[in-house]
C-alpha positions as CSV (number, residue, x, y, z in Angstrom):
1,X,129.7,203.1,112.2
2,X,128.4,206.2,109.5
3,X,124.9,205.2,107.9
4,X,127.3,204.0,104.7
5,X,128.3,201.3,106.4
6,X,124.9,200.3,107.9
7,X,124.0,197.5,105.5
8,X,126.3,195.5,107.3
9,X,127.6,194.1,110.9
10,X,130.8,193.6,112.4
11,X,130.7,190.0,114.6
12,X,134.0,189.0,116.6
13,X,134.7,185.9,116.4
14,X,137.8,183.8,117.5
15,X,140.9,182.8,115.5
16,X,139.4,179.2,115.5
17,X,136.3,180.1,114.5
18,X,137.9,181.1,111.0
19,X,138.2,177.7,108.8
20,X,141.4,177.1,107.1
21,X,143.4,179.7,109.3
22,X,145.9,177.0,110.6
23,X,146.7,175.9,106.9
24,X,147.5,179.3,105.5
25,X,151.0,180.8,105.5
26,X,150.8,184.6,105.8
27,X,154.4,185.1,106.0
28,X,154.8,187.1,102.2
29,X,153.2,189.7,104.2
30,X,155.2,191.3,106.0
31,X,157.4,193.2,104.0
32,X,154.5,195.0,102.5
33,X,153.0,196.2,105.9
34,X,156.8,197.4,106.2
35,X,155.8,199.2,103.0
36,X,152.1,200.4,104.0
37,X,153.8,201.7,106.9
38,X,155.9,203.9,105.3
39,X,153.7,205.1,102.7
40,X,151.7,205.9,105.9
41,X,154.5,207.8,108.0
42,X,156.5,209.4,105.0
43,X,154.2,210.0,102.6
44,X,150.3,210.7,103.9
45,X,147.8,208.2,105.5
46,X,145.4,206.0,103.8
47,X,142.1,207.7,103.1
48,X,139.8,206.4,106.1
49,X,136.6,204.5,105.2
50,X,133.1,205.3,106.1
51,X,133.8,201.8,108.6
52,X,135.5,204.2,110.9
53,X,138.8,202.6,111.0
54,X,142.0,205.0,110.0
55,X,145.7,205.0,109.4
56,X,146.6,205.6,112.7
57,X,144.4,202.5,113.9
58,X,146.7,200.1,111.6
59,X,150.1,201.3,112.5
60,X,150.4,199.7,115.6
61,X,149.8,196.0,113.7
62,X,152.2,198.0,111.0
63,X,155.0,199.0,113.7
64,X,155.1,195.7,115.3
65,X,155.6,193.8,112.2
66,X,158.2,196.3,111.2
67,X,161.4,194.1,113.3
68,X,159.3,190.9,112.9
69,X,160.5,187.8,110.7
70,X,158.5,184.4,111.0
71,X,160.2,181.6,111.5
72,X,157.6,179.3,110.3
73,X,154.1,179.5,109.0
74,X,153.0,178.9,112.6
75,X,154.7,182.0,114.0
76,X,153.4,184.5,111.1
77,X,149.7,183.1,112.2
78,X,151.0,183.8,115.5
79,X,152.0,187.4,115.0
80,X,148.6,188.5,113.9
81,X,146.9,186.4,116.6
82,X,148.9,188.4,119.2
83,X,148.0,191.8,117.3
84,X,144.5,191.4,115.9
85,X,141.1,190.6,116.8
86,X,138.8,188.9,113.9
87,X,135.4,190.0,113.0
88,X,133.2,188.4,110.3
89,X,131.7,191.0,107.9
90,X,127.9,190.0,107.7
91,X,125.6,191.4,105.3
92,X,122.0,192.2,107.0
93,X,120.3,190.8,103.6
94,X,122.0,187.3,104.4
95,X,123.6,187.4,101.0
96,X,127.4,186.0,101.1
97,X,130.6,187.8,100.4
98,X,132.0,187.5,96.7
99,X,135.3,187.5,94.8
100,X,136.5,187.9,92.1
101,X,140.4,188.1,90.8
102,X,142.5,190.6,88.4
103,X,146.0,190.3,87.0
104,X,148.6,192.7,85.4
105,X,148.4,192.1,81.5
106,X,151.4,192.1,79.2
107,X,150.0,194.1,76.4
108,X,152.3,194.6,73.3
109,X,152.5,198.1,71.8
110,X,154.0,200.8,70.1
111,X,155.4,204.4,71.2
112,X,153.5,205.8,67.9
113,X,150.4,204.9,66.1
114,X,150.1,203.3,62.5
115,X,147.9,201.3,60.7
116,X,148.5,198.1,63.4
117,X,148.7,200.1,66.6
118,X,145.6,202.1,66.5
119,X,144.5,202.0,69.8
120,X,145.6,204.7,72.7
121,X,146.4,204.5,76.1
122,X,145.6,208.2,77.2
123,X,147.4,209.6,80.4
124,X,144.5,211.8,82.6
125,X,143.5,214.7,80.7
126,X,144.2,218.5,82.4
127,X,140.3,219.1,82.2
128,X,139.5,216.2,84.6
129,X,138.9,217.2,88.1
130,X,138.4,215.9,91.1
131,X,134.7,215.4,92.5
132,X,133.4,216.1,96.4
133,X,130.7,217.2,98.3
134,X,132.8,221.1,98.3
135,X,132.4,221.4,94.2
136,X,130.2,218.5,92.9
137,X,127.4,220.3,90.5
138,X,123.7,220.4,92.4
139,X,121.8,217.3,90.7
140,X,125.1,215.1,89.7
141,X,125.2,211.7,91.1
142,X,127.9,211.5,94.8
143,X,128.9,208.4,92.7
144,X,130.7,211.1,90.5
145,X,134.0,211.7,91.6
146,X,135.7,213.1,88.6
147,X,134.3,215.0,86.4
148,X,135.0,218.0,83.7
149,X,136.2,221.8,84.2
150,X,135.0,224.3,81.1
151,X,134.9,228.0,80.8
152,X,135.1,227.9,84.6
153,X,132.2,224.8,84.9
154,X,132.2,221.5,85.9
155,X,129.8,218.7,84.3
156,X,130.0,215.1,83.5
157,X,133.2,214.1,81.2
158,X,133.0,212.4,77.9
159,X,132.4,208.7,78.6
160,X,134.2,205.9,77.0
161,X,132.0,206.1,73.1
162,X,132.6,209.6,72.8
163,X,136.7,209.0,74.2
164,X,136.6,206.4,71.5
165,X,135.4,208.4,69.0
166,X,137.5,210.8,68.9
167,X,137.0,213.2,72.1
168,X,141.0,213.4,72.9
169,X,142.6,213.1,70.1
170,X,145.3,215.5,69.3
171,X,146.3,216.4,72.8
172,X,149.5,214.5,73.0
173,X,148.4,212.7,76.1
174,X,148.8,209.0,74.5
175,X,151.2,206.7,76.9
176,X,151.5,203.8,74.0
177,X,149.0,202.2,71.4
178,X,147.9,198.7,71.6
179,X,146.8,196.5,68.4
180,X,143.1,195.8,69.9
181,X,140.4,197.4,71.5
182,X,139.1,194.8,73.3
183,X,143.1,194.4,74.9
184,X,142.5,198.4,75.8
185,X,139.2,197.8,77.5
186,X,140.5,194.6,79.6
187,X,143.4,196.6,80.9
188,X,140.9,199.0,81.5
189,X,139.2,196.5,83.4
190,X,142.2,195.3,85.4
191,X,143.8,198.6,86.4
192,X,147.4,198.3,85.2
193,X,149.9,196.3,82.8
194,X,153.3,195.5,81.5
195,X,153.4,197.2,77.8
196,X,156.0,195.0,75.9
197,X,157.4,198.2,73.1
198,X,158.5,196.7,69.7
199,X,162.1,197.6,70.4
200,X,162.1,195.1,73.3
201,X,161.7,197.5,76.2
202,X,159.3,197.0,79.1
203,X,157.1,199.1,80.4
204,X,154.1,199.9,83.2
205,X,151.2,201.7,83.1
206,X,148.6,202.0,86.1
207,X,145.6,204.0,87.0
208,X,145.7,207.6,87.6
209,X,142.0,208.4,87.3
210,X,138.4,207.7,85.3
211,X,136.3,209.9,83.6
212,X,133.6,209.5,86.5
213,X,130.8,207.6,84.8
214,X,129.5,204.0,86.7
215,X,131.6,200.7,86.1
216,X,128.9,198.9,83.8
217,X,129.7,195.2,83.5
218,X,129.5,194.3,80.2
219,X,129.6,190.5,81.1
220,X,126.2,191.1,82.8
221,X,125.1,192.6,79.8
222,X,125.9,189.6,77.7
223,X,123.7,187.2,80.0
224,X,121.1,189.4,80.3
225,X,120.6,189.8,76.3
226,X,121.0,185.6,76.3
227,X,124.8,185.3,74.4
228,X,126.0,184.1,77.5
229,X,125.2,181.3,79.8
230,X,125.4,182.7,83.7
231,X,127.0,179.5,84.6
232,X,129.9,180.0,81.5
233,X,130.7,183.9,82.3
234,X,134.1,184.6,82.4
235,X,136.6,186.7,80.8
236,X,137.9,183.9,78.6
237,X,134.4,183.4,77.7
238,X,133.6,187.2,77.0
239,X,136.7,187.5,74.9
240,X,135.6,184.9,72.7
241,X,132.2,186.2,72.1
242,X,133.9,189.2,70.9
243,X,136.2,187.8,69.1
244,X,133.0,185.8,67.4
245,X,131.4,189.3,67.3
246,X,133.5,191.9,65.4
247,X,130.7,193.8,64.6
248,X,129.0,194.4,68.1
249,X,132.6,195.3,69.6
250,X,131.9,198.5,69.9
251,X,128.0,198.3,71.0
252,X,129.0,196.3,74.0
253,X,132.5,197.7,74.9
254,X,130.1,201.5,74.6
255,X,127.6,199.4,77.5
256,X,130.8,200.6,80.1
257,X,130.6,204.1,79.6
258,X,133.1,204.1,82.7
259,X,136.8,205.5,81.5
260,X,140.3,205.0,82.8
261,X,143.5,206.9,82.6
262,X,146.9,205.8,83.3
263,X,150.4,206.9,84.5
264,X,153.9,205.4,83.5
265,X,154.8,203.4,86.4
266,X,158.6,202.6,87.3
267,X,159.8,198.9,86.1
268,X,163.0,198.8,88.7
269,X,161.6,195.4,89.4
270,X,159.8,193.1,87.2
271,X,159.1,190.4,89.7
272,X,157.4,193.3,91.8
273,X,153.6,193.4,91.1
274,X,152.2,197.0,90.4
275,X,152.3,199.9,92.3
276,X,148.4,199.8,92.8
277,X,145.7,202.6,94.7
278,X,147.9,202.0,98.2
279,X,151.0,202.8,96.9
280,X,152.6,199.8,97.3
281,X,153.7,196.5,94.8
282,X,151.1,194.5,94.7
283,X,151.7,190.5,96.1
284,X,150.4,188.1,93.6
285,X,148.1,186.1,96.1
286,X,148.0,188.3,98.8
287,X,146.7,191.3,97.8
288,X,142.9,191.9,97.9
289,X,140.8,195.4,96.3
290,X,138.4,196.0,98.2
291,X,135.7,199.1,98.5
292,X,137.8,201.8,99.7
293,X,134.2,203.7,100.3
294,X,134.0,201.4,103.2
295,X,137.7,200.1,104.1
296,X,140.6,201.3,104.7
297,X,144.1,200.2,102.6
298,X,146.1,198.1,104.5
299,X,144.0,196.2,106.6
300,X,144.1,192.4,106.8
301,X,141.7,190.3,105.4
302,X,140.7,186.5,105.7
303,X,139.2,185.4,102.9
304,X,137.7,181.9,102.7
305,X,136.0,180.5,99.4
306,X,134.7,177.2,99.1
307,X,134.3,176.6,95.6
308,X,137.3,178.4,94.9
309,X,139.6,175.7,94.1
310,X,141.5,176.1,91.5
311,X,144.2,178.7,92.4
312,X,145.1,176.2,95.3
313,X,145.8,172.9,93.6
314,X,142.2,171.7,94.4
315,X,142.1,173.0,98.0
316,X,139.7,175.7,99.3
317,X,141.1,179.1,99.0
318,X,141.7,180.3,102.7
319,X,144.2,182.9,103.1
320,X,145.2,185.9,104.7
321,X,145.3,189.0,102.4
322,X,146.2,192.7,102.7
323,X,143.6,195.5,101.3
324,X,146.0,197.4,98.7
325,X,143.9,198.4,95.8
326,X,140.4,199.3,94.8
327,X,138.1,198.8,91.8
328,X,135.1,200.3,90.3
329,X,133.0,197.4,90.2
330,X,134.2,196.1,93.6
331,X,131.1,197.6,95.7
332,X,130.1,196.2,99.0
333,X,131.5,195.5,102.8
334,X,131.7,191.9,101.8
335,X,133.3,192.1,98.2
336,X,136.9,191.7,97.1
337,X,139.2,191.0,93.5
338,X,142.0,188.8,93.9
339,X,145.5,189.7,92.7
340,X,146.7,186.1,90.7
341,X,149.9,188.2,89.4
342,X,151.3,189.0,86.1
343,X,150.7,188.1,82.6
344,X,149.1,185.2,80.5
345,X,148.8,182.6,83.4
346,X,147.7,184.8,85.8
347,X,144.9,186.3,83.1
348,X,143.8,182.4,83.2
349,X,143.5,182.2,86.6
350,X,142.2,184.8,87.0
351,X,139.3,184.9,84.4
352,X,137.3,182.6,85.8
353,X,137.2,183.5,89.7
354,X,133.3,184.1,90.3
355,X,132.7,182.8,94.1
356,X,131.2,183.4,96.9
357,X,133.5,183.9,100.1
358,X,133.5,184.5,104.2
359,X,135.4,188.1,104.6
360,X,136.8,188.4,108.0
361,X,138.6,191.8,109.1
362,X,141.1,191.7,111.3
363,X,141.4,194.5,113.3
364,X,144.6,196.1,116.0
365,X,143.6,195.5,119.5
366,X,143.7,198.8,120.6
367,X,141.0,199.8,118.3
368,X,138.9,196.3,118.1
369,X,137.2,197.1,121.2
370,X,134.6,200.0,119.4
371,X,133.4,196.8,117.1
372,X,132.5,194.8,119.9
C-alpha cells in the first residue's frame, strides 16, 4: 500500500461479518460489470489507485460475471461470495465512513441566450490542460490537476467568479443556457444532467474537466457563518437560503472557486443513467463515486448506513454497489456519493443523504491475498 493510502487499513472479514448482506439483491449488477469489462478490454483500463489494485486485478470478477445470470437474489450474493473476498476499510483516526448521494438534474434551457436564459453551460476551454508531476509549475498545489497554457506557460485557470464574470465569453464554447445560477452551480455540483431545450428536445451534458481549483463546500460555509443549522444542511435547505438570499448569491456561489466543464453526452436511452468518470451508465442505486486517488473504478463496494433510511422504505441502507464515478468533494478511503437516479425525485432523495456508513471492498481472490 503507497504512503497515500496509509491513513487507512484493509481488515478481511467474512461475508457474514457484513450486516445486511443476506437482504440485499445485487443482481442489477451485472450487466454493468459486462460493461466495465469492455470499457476495460476495448477501450483502455481504469486508472489504478494509489490502493494498489488495477484493471487487470478486476477482470477476473468481470470475466466471470460476463456468462452469469442470477436466478434469484440468493445466487447473485452467491456469485460474488465465490469470486471475492471482503475487507472493511478502517480509518486509523477511528472516524466512520460517510455518504452522501447525487442525481442527474433535468435542467430546462435554451440553445441561445436572451434576457431569460442567461446562464452558460461552457464545454472545456482549448487553454485548459492537463496537470502531473511531468509539467505541474514548481510551487502549485499536486491537488491541481488542470490548470492554464499561455504564451507557452502554465498557471492556475480562472476560478469560478472570474468564469462568471465574464472570463469566457465570446469563445463559442457555450453547450446551452439555463434560467438560474444557482441551477448552473448544482449541476455543477452533481456532475451531469438532462437539459430539457424549449423546442421539446432532450439532451445530456456530463463532465469533461474543472478548472483545477479545490471543491469548497459552500454548505459548510453556511453553517460555519450561523445561516444554517448543522443538523438542517441539505441541498433543499441550501436552495432555500438562496432563494431567501438574492443578494449574497453570488458571495457564496464565488466561496467554490472550483469550475466544471461539460461534454454533450448521447441520449440513445433515457432510462439509462449518465455516462459518468468510468465510462459506463450509471445504475440509479447501485452506483457509488468514490476517490479515484485511492480506488479503482469498478470495484465492488458494501455499503451499510444505519441512519440511512429513507431511500429503503424505512430499512437500513445495505447494498452492494459498483465504483463508477468520482467527485471533487468525495475525499477519503471511507467516503462515497450515492447515485438516487434522475430528475426531481431523485434531487429529493438525494438532498438530504448526510450519514455515516461501514465501506467494505470486495476484492478478486487472486489478488485478495496481498491485503491479508
Amino acid at each position: 500500500m503507497s504512503d497515500q493510502a496509509s491513513d487507512f487499513v484493509l481488515q478481511a472479514v467474512s461475508f457474514d461479518h457484513l450486516e445486511g448482506w443476506k437482504d440485499d439483491d445485487p443482481s442489477g449488477l451485472f450487466e454493468v460489470m459486462r460493461r466495465c469489462r469492455r470499457q476495460i478490454t476495448e477501450v483502455k483500463p481504469y486508472r489504478t489507485g494509489s490502493l494498489g489494485l488495477t484493471s487487470d486485478d478486476l477482470l477476473p470478477l468481470l470475466t466471470a460475471a460476463e456468462d452469469f445470470t442470477p436466478s434469484s437474489p440468493a445466487s447473485a450474493r452467491a456469485f460474488f461470495e465465490r469470486h471475492c473476498r471482503p475487507f472493511m476499510i478502517r480509518r486509523k483516526d477511528g472516524n466512520p465512513g460517510f455518504v452522501t448521494a447525487f442525481y442527474e438534474p433535468e435542467i430546462d434551457v435554451s440553445d441561445h441566450q436572451d434576457e431569460i436564459f442567461r446562464f452558460p453551460f461552457y464545454r472545456r476551454p482549448d487553454d485548459l490542460i492537463d496537470l502531473d508531476e511531468t509539467n505541474r509549475p514548481a510551487g502549485m498545489d499536486a491537488a491541481y490537476v488542470f490548470g492554464r497554457l499561455q504564451d507557452g506557460r502554465i498557471g492556475a485557470y480562472p476560478d469560478r467568479r472570474q468564469i462568471d464574470q465574464g472570463f469566457l465569453e465570446g469563445r463559442g464554447l457555450e453547450i446551452a443556457w439555463a434560467k438560474s445560477k444557482v441551477d448552473v452551480f448544482f449541476v455543477h455540483v452533481q456532475g451531469a444532467a438532462r437539459l430539457r431545450y424549449r423546442d421539446g428536445r432532450i439532451g445530456r451534458i456530463t463532465y469533461a474537466a474543472k478548472a483545477g481549483h479545490p471543491f469548497s463546500a459552500i454548505g459548510k460555509l453556511l453553517i460555519e457563518r450561523g445561516e444554517i443549522d448543522r443538523a438542517e444542511i441539505s441541498m433543499q435547505s441550501i436552495r432555500a437560503w438562496l432563494a431567501r438570499n438574492p443578494e449574497r448569491v453570488d458571495e457564496v456561489l464565488w466561496h467554490n472557486r472550483s469550475y466544471i466543464f461539460f461534454r454533450d453526452a448521447a441520449v440513445a436511452d433515457l432510462e439509462a443513467g449518465p455516462i459518468a468518470a468510468a465510462k459506463v451508465p450509471l445504475l440509479p442505486g447501485r452506483s457509488l463515486a468514490v476517490d479515484r486517488m485511492i480506488h479503482t473504478f469498478g470495484f465492488p463496494f458494501f455499503i451499510r448506513a444505519e441512519s440511512l433510511s429513507h431511500l429503503d422504505h424505512g430499512r437500513p441502507f445495505c447494498r452492494l454497489m459498483l465504483a463508477l464515478d468520482t467527485g471533487s468533494a468525495i475525499v477519503g478511503p471511507a467516503r462515497g456519493d450515492i447515485f438516487t437516479g434522475s430528475g426531481d425525485i431523485a434531487g429529493e432523495s438525494a438532498g438530504t443523504v448526510r450519514n455515516d456508513a461501514d465501506f467494505a471492498i470486495l476484492i478478486p481472490n487472486a489478488a485478495a491475498g496481498r491485503f491479508d
